[in-house]
C-alpha positions as CSV (number, residue, x, y, z in Angstrom):
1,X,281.9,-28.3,117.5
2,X,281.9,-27.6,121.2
3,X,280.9,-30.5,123.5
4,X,280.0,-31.4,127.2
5,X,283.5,-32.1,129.3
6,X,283.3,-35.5,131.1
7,X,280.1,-36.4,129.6
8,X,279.8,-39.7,132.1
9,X,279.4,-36.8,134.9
10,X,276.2,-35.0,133.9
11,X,273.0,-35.0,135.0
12,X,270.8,-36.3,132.6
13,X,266.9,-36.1,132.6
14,X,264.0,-37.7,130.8
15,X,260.4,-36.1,130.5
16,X,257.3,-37.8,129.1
17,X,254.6,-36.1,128.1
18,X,251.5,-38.1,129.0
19,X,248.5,-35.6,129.5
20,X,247.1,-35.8,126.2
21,X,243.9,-37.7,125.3
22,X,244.8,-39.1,122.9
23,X,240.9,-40.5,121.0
24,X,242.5,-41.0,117.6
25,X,243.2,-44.5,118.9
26,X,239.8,-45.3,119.0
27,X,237.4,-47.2,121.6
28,X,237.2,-47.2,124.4
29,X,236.8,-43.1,123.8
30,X,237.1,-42.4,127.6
31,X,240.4,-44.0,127.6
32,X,243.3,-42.1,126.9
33,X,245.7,-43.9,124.6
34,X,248.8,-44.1,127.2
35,X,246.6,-46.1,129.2
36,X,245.4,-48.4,126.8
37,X,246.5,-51.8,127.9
38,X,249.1,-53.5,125.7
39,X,250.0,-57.4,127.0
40,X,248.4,-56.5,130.2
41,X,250.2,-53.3,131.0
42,X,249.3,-49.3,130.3
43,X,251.2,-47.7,127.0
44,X,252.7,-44.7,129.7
45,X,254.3,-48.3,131.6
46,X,256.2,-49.9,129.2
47,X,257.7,-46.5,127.6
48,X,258.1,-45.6,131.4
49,X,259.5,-48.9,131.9
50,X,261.8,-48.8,129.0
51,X,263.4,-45.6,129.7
52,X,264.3,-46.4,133.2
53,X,266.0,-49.5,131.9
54,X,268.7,-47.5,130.3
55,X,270.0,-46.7,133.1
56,X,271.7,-42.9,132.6
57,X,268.3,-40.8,133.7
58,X,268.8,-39.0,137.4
59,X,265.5,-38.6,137.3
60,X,262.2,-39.2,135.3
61,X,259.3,-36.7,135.0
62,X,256.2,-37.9,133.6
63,X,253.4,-34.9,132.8
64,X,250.0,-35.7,133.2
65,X,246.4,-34.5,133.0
66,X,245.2,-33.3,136.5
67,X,242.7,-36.1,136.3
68,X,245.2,-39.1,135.6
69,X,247.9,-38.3,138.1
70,X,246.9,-40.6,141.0
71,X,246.4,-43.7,138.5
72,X,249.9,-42.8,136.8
73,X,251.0,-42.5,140.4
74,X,250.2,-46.5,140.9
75,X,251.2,-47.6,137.7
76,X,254.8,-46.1,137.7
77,X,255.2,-47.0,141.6
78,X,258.0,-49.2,141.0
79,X,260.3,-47.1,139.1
80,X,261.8,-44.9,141.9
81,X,263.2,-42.8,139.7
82,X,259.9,-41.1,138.6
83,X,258.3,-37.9,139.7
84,X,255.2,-36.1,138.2
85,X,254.0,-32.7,137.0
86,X,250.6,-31.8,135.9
87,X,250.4,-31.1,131.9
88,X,248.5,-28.3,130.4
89,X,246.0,-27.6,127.2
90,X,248.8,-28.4,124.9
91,X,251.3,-30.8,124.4
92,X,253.9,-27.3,124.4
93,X,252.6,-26.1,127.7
94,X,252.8,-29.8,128.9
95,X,256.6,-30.2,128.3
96,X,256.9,-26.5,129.7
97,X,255.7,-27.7,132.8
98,X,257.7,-30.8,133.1
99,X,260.5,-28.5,132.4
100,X,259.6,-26.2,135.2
101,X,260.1,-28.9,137.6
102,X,263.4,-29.2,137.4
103,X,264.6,-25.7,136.7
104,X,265.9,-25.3,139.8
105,X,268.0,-28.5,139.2
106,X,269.9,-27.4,136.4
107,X,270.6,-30.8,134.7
108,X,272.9,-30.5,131.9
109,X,270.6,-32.3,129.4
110,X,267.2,-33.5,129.2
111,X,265.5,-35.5,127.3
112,X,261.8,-35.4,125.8
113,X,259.7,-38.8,124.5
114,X,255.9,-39.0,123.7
115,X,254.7,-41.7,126.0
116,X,252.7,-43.3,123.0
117,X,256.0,-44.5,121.7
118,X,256.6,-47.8,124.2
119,X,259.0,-49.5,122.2
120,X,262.0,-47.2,122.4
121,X,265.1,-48.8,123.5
122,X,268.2,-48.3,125.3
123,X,270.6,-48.0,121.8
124,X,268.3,-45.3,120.5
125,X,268.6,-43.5,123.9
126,X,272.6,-43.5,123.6
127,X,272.5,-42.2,120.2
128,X,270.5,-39.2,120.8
129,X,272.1,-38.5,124.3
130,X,275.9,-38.5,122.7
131,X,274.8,-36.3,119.7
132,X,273.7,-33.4,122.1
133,X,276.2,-30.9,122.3
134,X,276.2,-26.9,124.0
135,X,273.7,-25.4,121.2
136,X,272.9,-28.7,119.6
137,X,270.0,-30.6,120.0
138,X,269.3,-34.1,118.8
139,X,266.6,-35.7,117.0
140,X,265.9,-39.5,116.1
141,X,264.3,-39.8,112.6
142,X,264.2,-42.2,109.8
143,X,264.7,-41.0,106.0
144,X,261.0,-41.0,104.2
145,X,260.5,-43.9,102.3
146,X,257.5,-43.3,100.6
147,X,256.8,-41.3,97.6
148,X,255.2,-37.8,98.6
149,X,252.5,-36.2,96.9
150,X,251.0,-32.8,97.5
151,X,247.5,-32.4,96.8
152,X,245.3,-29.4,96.7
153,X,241.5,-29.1,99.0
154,X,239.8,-31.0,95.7
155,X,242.9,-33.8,96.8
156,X,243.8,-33.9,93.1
157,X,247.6,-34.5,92.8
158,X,249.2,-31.3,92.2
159,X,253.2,-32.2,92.3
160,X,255.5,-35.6,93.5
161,X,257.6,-34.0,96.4
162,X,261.5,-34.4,96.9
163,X,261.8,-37.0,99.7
164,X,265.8,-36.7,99.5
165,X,266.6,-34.5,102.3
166,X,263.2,-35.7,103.8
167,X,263.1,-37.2,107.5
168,X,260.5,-38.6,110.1
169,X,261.2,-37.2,113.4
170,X,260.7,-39.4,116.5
171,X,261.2,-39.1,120.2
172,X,263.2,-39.2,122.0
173,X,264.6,-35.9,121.6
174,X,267.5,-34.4,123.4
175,X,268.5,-30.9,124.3
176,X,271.2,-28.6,126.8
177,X,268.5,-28.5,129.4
178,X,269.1,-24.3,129.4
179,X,268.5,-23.9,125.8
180,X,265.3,-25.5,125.3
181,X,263.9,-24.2,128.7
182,X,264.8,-20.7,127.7
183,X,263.0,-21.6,124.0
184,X,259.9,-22.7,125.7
185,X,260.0,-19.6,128.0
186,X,260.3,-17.4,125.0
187,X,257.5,-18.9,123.0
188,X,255.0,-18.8,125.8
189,X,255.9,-15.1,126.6
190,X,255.1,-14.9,122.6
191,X,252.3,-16.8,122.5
192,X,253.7,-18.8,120.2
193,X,252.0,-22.5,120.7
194,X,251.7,-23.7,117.1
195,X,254.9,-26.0,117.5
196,X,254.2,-29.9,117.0
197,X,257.6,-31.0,118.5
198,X,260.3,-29.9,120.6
199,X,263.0,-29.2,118.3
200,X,260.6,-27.2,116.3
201,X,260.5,-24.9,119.3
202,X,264.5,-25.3,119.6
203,X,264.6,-24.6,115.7
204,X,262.5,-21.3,116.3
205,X,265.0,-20.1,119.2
206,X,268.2,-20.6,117.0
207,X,268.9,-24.2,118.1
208,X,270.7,-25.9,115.8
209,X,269.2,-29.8,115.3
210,X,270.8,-32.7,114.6
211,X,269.7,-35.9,113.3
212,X,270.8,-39.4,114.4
213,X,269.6,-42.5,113.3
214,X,265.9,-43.7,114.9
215,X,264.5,-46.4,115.0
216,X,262.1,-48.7,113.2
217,X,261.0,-50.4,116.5
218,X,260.5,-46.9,117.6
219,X,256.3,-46.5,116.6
220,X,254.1,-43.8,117.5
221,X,250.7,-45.6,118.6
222,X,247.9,-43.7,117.2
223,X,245.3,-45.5,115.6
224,X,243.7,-48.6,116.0
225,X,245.8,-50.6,113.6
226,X,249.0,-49.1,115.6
227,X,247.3,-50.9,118.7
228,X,246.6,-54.2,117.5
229,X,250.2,-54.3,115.5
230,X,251.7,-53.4,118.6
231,X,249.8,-55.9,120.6
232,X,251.1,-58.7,118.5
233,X,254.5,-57.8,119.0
234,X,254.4,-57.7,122.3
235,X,252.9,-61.4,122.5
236,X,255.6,-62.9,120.5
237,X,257.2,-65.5,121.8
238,X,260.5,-64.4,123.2
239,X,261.8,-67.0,125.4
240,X,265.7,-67.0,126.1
241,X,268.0,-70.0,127.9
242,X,270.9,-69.5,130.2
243,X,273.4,-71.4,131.6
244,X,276.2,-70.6,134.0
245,X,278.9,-72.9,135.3
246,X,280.8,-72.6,138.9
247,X,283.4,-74.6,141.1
248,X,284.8,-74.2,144.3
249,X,287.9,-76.2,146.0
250,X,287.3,-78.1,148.9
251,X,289.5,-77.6,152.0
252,X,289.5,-78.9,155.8
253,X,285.9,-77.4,157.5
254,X,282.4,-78.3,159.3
255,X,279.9,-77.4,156.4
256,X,279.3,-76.4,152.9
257,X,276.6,-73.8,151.8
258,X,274.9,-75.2,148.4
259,X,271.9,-74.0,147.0
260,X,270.9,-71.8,150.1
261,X,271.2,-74.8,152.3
262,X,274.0,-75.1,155.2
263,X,275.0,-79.0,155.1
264,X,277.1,-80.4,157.9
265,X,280.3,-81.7,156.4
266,X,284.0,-82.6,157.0
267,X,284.9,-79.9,154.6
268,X,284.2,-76.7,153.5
269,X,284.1,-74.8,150.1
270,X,286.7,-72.0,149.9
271,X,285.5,-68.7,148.3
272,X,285.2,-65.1,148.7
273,X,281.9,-65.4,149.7
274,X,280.0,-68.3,151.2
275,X,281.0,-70.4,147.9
276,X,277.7,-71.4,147.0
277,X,278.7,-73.3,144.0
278,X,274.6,-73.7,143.2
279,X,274.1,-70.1,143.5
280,X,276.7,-68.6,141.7
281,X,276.4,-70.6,138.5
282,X,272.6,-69.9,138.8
283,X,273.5,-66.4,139.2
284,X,275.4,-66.5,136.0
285,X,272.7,-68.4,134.0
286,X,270.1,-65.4,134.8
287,X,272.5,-62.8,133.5
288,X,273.3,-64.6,130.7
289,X,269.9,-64.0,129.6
290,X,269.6,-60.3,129.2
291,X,273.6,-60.0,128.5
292,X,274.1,-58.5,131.8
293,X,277.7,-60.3,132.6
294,X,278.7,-62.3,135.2
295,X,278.6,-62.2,138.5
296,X,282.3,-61.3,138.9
297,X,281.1,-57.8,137.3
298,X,278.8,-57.2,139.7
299,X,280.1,-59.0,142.4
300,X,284.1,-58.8,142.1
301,X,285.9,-60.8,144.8
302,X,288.6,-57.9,145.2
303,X,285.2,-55.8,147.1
304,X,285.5,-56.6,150.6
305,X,281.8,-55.8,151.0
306,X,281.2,-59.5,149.9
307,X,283.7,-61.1,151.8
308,X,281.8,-64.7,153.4
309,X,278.3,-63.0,152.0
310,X,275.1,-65.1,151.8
311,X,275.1,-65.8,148.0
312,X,271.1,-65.5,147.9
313,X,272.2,-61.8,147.5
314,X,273.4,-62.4,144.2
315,X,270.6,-64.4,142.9
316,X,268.0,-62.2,144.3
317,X,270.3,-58.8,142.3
318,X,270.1,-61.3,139.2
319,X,266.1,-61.8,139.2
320,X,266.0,-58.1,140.0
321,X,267.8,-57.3,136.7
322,X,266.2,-59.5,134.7
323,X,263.1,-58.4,135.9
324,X,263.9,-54.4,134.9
325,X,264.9,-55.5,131.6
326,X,261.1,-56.8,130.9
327,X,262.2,-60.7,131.7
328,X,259.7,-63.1,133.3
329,X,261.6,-66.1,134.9
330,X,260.0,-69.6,133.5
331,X,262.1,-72.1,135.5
332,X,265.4,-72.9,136.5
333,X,267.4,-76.1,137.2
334,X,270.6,-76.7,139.0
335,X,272.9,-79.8,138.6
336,X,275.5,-79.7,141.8
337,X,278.2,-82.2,141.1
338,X,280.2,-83.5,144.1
339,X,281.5,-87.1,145.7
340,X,280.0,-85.7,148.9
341,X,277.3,-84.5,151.0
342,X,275.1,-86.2,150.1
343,X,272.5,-84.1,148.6
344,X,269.1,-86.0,148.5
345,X,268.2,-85.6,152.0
346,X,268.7,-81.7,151.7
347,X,267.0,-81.4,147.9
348,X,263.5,-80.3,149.0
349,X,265.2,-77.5,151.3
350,X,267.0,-76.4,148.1
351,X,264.2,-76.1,146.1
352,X,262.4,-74.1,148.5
353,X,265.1,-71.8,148.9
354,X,265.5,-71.6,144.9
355,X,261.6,-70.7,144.9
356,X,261.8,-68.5,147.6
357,X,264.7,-66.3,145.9
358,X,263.4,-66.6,142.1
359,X,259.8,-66.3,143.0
360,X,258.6,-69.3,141.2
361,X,256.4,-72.3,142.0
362,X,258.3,-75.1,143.2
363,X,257.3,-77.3,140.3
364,X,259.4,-74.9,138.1
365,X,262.3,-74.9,140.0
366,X,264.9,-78.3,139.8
367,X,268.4,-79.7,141.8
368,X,270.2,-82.4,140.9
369,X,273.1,-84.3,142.3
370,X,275.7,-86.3,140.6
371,X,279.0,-88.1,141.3
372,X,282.0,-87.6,138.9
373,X,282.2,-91.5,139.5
374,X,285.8,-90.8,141.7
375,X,287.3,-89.4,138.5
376,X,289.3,-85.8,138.5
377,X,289.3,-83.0,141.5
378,X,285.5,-83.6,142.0
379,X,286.5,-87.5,142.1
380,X,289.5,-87.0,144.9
381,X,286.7,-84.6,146.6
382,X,288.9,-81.6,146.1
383,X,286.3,-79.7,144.6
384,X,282.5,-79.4,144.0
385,X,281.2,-77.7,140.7
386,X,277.5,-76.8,139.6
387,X,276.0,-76.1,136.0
388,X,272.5,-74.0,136.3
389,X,270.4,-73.4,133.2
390,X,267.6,-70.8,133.7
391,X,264.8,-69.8,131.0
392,X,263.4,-66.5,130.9
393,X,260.6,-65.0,128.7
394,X,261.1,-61.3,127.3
395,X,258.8,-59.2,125.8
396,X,257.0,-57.6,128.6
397,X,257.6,-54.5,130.7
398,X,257.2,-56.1,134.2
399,X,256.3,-54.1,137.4
């Protein structure tokens, strides 16, 4: 089967189709459904939200009824990646025009989600992005679990349908951005706008489809129940500890920089950076909450960009992280273990610093000092370690 070349260099491209109306999801009627609040935020925000945490999409194009662009606009101002286009009388002619966008851009693929679907995730993405291929498409489904029946008008039972080769598609769905732009071009200039999905139109053009495996998570919201199911999810209790760990040697010097705060010593910590012991292990323990690495992956000493930097920039890129992957920072506490400075008479300045890079109310925000009691490197003050713990709350697509 024929493939992309160097698939980590295309261009890659997400649309969501937002412009319906969307009144099967009952009152309010005047609302559309993917702006129906869920936890406190818009449908068309957290699937925005969770496409833009994936990470691959060069751009985002979200198609919208004339009337809703300026509040879409606000919603989904920060995700810089997102641009808008102005949907049509069907959901066809609304993809069509998000498709028209970017004609001129040529991406290589592009991808198409229903903005009712807010739960898709980042695994689900990958799977139908590496399945499309030049005159492939891709399509999430799941295999029907239910028996089928097929009734006739009077709904009497008239046979038990095969649900073997049977499959419920979903969206994402992914296509060579040429192809499907061509097949929506063709069934416009046929008047062909009878198609429920996308690879229905592909299908029509001589697309071939495949399917990869969707997702469970991956609901469609369209009725009431689908609202207040997906309500309760999203207030579940997802609350996640991390703790990093950090040490630094001590060598001949006028200060040391801990927990934001410069402290005048008779040594100083050695480092790439500034050797913010404080900072770097609470660096770590944010990370560690959303399994985003380390801070030597996104930090490594061999970059000369962050040779002596002010370690508040690696805090501040940690918050920033877990705040794109839907986190919402509870408190966090630093233990900084060292013979000397002292570190009482500099604690409140810490704290403040901590608050002022985390965001949080200084009575969620901790330092502590210990001695190591004389013992070991930290004892013979050739050294000065900290241990951070941060706990963060998930569950929320947080602008």
């Amino acid at each position: 089967m024929p493939d992309f070349p160097h698939r980590e260099a295309l261009s890659i491209v997400a649309i969501i189709v937002a412009a319906g109306r969307g009144m099967r999801a009952g009152p309010p009627f005047e609302e559309p459904k993917q702006f129906r609040l869920l936890a406190g935020r818009t449908v068309l925000q957290h699937a925005a939200t969770r496409l833009s945490m994936s990470d691959i999409f060069d751009a985002i194009i979200v198609v919208v009824h004339p009337d809703d662009l300026d509040r879409a606009k606000s919603e989904l101002a920060h995700l810089p990646s997102v641009r808008f286009a102005l949907g049509g009388a069907t959901r066809q002619q609304s993809v069509r025009a998000g498709l028209e966008v970017i004609a001129e851009e040529k991406p290589d693929i592009v991808l198409v989600h229903d903005a009712a679907r807010p739960f898709v995730d980042a695994a689900l993405i990958a799977r139908v992005v590496d399945a499309v291929s030049d005159g492939t498409a891709a399509l999430p489904a799941l295999a029907v679990a239910d028996t089928l029946k097929r009734t006739g008008n009077d709904m009497l039972v008239e046979a038990t349908v095969d649900r073997r080769s049977l499959f419920a598609a979903q969206t994402p769905q992914g296509f060579p951005f040429a192809l499907i732009l061509d097949a929506h071009r063709r069934a416009a200039a046929e008047n062909r706008h009878d198609f429920t999905d996308d690879t229905a139109v592909a299908e029509w053009a001589g697309c071939r489809v495949r399917i990869v495996e969707g997702s469970t998570e991956n609901v469609k919201l369209t009725y009431p129940a689908d609202f207040r199911q997906a309500e309760a999810k999203l207030r579940m209790i997802d609350v996640r500890t991390g703790n990093g760990y950090d040490v630094h040697q001590l060598v001949a010097g006028d200060h040391v920089t801990l927990c934001g705060v410069r402290i005048p010593h008779d040594q100083s910590l050695a480092g790439h950076s500034d050797a913010d012991v404080g900072l770097h292990a609470l660096t770590d323990a944010l990370l560690a909450t959303c399994g985003a690495g380390d801070i030597g992956v996104h930090f490594p000493p061999s970059d000369e960009r962050w040779r002596g930097a002010a370690s508040h920039i690696f805090v501040r890129h940690a918050v920033e992280i877990v705040r794109r992957n839907g986190g919402r920072i509870c408190n966090v506490d630093v233990t900084l273990i060292a013979e000397a400075p002292k570190i009482m008479p500099h604690r409140d300045a810490m704290m403040a610093a901590l608050a002022d890079m985390t965001g949080l109310d200084a009575t969620r925000v901790s330092v502590k000092a210990t001695t190591n009691e004389t013992i070991g490197f930290i004892g013979r003050r050739e050294g000065i370690a900290a241990i951070a713990t941060a706990s963060v709350s998930y569950g929320e697509a947080v602008s």
